[in-house]
KEKE-327948 format. One record per atom (N, C-alpha, C): x, y, z. Coordinates in steps of 0.05 Angstrom, whole numbers, padded with zeros to 5 digits, always signed. Each point is the difference from the previous one (the first is absolute). Example, Ala and Ser with C-alpha at 12.3 -4.5 7.8 and 13.67 -1.06 7.14 Angstrom:
<rs>
+00264-00114+00156 -00018+00024+00000 +00018+00024+00000 -00007+00021-00014 +00016+00024+00001 -00015+00022+00014 
</rs>
This chain:
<rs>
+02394+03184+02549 +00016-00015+00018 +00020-00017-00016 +00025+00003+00008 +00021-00015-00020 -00005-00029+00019 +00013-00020-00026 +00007-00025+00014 +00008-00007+00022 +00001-00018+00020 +00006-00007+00025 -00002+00021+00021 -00011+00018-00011 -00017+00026+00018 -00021-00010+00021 +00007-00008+00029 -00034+00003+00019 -00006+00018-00001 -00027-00002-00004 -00035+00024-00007 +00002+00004+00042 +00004+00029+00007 -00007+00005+00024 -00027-00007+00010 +00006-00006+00027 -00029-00004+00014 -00017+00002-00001 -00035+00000-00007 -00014+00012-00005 -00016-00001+00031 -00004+00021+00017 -00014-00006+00031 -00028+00021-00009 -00025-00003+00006 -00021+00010+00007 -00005-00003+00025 -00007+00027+00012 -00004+00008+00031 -00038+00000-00009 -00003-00018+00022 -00032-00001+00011 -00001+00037+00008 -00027-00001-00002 -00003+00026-00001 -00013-00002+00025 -00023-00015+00013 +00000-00007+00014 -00003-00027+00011 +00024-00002+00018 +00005-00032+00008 -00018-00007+00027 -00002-00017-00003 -00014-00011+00028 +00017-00002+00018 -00010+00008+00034 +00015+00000+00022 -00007-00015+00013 +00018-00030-00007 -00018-00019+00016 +00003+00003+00033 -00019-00026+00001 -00002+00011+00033 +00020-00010+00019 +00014-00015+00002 +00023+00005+00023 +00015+00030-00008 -00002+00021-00017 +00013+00021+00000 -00018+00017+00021 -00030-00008+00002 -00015+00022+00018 -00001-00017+00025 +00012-00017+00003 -00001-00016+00031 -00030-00015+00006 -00010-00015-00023 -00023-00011+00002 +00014-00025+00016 -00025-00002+00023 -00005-00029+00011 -00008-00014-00014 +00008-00020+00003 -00011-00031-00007 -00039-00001+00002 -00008-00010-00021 -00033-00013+00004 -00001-00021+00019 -00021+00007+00010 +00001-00025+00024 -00013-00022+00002 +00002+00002-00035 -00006-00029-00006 +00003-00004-00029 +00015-00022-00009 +00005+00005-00026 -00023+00007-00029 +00006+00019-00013 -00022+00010-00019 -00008-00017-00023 -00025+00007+00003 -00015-00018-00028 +00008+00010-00027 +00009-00020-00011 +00003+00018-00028 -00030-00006-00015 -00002+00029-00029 -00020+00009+00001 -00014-00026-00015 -00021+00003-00009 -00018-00025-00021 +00002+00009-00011 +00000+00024-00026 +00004+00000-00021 +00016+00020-00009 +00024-00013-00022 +00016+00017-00010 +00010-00010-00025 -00004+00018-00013 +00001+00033+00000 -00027+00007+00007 -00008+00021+00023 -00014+00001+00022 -00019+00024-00017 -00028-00003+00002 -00011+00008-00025 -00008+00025+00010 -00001+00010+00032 -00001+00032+00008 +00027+00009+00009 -00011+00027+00001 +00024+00016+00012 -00016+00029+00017 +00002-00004+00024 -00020+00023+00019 +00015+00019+00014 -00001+00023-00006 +00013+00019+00009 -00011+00012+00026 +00018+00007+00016 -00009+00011+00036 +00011+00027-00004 +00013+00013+00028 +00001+00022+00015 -00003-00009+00030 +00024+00011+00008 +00004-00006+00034 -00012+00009+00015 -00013+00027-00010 -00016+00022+00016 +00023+00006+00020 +00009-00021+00019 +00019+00010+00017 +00023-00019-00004 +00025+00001+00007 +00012+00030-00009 -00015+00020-00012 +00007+00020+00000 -00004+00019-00024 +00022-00005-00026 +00017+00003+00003 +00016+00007-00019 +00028-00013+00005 +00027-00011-00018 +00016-00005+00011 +00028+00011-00023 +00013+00020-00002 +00021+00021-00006 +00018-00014-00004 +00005-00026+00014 +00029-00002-00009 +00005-00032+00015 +00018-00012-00007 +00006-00034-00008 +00001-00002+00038 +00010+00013+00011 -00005+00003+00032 -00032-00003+00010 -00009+00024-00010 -00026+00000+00010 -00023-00024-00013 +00007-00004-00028 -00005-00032-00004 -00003-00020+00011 +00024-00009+00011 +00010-00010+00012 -00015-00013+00029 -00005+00027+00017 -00020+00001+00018 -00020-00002+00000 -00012+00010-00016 -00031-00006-00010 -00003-00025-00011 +00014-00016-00009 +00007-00029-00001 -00005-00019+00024 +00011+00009+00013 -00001-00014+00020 -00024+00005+00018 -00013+00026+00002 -00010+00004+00022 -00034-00009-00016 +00002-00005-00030 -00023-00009-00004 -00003-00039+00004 +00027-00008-00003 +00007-00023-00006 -00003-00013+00037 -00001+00021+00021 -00014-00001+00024 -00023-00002+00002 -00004+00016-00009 -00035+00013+00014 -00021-00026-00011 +00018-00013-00031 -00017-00020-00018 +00000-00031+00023 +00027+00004+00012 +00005-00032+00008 -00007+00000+00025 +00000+00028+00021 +00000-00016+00030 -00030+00026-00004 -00010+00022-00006 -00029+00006+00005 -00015-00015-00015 +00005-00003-00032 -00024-00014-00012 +00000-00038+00003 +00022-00002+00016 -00003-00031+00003 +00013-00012-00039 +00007+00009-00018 +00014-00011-00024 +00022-00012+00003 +00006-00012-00019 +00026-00024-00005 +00019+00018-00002 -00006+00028-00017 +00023+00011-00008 -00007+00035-00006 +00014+00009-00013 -00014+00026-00016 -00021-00007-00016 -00013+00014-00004 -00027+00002-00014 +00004-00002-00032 +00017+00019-00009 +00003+00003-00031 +00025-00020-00011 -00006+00003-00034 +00029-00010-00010 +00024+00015-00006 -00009+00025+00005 +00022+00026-00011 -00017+00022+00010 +00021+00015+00010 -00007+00031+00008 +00017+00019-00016 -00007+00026-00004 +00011+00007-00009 -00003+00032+00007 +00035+00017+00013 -00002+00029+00020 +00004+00010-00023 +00004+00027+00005 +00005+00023-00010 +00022+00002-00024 +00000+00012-00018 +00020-00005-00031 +00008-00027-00009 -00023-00014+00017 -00001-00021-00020 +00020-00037+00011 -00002+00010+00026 +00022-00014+00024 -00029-00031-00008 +00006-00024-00010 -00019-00017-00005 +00024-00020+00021 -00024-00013+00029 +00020-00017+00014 -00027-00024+00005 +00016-00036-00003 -00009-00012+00006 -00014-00011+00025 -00024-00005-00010 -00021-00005+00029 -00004-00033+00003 -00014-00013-00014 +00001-00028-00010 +00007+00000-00017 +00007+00011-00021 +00017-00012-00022 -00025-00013-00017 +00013-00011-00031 -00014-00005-00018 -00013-00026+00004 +00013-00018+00012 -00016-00019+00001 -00019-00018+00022 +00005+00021+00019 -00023-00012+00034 -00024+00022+00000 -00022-00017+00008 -00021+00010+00002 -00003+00018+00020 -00020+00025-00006 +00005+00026+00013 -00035-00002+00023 +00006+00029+00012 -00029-00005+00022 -00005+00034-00013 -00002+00007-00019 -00011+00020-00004 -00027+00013-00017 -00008-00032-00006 -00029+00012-00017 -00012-00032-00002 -00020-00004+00025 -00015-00026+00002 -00013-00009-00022 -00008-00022-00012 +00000-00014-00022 +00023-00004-00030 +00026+00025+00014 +00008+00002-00022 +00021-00008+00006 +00009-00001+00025 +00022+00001-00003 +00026-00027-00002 -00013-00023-00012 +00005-00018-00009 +00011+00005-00024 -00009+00019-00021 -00001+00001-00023 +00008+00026-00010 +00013+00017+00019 +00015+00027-00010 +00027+00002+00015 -00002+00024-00015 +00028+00012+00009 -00007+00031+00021 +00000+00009+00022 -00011+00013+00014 +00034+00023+00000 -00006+00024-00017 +00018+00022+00005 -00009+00024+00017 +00016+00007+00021 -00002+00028+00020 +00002+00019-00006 -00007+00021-00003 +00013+00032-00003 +00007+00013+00030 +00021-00001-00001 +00006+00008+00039 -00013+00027+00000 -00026+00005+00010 -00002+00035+00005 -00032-00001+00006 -00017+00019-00006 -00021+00001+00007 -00013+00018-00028 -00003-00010-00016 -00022+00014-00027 -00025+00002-00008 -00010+00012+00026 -00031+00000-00006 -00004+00030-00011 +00021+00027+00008 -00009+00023-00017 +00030+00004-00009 +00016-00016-00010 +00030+00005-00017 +00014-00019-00007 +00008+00011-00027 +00007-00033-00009 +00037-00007+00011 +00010-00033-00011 +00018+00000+00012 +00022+00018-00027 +00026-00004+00012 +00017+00027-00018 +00010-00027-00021 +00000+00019-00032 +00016-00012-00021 +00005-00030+00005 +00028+00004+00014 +00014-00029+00005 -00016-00020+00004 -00022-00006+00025 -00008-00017+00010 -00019+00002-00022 -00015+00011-00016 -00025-00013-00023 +00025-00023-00025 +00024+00023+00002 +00014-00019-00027 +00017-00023+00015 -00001+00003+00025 +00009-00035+00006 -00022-00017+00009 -00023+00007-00001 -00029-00021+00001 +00003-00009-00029 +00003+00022-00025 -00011-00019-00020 +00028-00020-00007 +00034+00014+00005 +00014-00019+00001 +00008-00024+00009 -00006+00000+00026 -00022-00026+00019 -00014-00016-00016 -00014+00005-00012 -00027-00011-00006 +00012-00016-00025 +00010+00014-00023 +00019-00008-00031 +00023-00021+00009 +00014+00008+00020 +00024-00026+00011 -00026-00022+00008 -00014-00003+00010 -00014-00014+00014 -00009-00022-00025 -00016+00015-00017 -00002-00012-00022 +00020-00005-00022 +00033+00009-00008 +00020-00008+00001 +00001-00035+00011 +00001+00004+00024 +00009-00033+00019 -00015-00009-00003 -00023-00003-00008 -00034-00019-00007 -00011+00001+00033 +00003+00014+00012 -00012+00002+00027 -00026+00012-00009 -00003+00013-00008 -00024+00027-00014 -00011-00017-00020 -00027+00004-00004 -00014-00007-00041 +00008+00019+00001 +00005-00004-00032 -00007+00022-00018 -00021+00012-00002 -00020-00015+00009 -00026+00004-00014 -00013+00017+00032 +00012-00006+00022 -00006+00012+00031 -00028+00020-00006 -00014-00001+00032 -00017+00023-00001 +00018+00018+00022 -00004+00021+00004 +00008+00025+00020 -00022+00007+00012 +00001+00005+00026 -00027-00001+00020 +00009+00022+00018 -00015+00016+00010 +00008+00014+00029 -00006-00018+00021 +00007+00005+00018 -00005-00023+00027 -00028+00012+00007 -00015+00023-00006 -00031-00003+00008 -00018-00015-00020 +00013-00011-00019 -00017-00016-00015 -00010-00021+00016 +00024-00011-00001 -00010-00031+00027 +00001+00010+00023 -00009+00018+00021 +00011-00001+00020 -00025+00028+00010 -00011+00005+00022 -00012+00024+00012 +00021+00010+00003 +00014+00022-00011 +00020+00017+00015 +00001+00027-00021 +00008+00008+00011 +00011+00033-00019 +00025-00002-00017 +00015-00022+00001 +00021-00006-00010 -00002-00010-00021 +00018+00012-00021 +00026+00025+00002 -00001+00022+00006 -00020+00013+00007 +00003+00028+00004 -00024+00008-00026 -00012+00024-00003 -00013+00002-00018 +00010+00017-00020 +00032+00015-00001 +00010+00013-00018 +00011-00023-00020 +00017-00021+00016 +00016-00024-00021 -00022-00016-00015 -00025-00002+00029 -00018-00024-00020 -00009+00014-00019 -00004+00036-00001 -00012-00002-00033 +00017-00001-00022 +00030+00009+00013 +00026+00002-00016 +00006-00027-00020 -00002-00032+00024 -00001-00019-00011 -00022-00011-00021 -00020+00014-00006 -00021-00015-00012 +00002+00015-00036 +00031+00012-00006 +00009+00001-00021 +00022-00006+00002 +00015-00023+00012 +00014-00006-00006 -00007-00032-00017 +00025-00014-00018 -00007-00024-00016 -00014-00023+00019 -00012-00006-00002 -00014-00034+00004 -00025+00009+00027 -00003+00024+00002 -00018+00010+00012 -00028-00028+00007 -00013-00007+00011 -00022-00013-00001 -00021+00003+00018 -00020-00027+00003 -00015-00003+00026 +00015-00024+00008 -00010-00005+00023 +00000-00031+00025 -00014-00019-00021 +00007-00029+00008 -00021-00016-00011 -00018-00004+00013 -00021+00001-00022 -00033+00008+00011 -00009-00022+00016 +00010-00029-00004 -00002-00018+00022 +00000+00006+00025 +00019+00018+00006 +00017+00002+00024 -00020+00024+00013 -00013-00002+00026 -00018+00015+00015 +00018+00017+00009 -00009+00032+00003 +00025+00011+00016 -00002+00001+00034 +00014-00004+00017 -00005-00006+00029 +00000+00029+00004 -00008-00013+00025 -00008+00032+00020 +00035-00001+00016 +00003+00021+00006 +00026+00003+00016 -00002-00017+00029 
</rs>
């Protein structure tokens, strides 16, 4: 570069960006959210929607957004959506509570994690490419912003929880991925 030369722009495109939620038409909580007790939040519990099944494209996202961000607030009686991040098909990762309000997706824990979705249903198939490499990019930004330890455990949501969830193709998928663990043994697991 010669003298009094400006060095061009340098831009890095998120590979995958978060879609926050006024882009999917999230309502308002209907009551303002607790932020969490501890952070950097020492779990991280992975789900599966079962239903939806599946969601193709930033549209169908979109809807499945919402129609879970229903079913959570006026059938299950919740403040809000259930998770902190969902995440559709090639890897579409869109905000549910966000990093720092407490989630309703895994009792005893959910004070103290970070609760991510796989929009689809993976009990005999796993989710495609995109959506495994934007969980663990999820997960690295997270710990990036000190939202995440470093040191985090990774849980399926049937650890703490009676349920089949994630699915039983991801939960064995997940139990090689990094920071793999158990629940704390303190912690009784409830009945559903």
């Amino acid at each position: 570069m010669e003298a009094g030369e400006v060095p061009a722009p340098t831009t890095t495109v998120d590979p995958f960006p978060i879609i926050p939620r006024r882009d999917w038409g999230a309502r308002p909580p209907k009551e303002p959210p607790q932020p969490l007790v501890e952070v950097p939040t020492p779990y991280v519990v992975i789900h599966h929607t079962f239903i939806p099944k599946y969601c193709n494209s930033t549209e169908e996202c979109v809807l499945a957004m919402r129609e879970m961000q229903r079913f959570h607030q006026d059938d299950r009686g919740w403040n809000d959506i259930g998770y902190n991040f969902c995440i559709g098909g090639e890897g579409r990762i869109m905000e549910g509570r966000g990093w720092d309000a407490v989630g309703a997706h895994a009792p005893k824990y959910n004070t103290r994690s970070i609760g991510i979705c796989l929009i689809g249903d993976f009990t005999a198939s796993m989710p495609d490419a995109g959506m495994l490499e934007a969980a663990h990019h999820l997960i690295a930004r997270g710990i990036d912003m000190g939202k995440i330890s470093a040191n985090y455990t990774l849980l399926g949501h049937r650890q703490v929880r009676d349920t089949e969830c994630p699915g039983q193709t991801l939960y064995q998928a997940i139990q090689a991925w990094p920071h793999w663990g158990q629940p704390d043994p303190n912690d009784k697991k409830p009945k559903a």
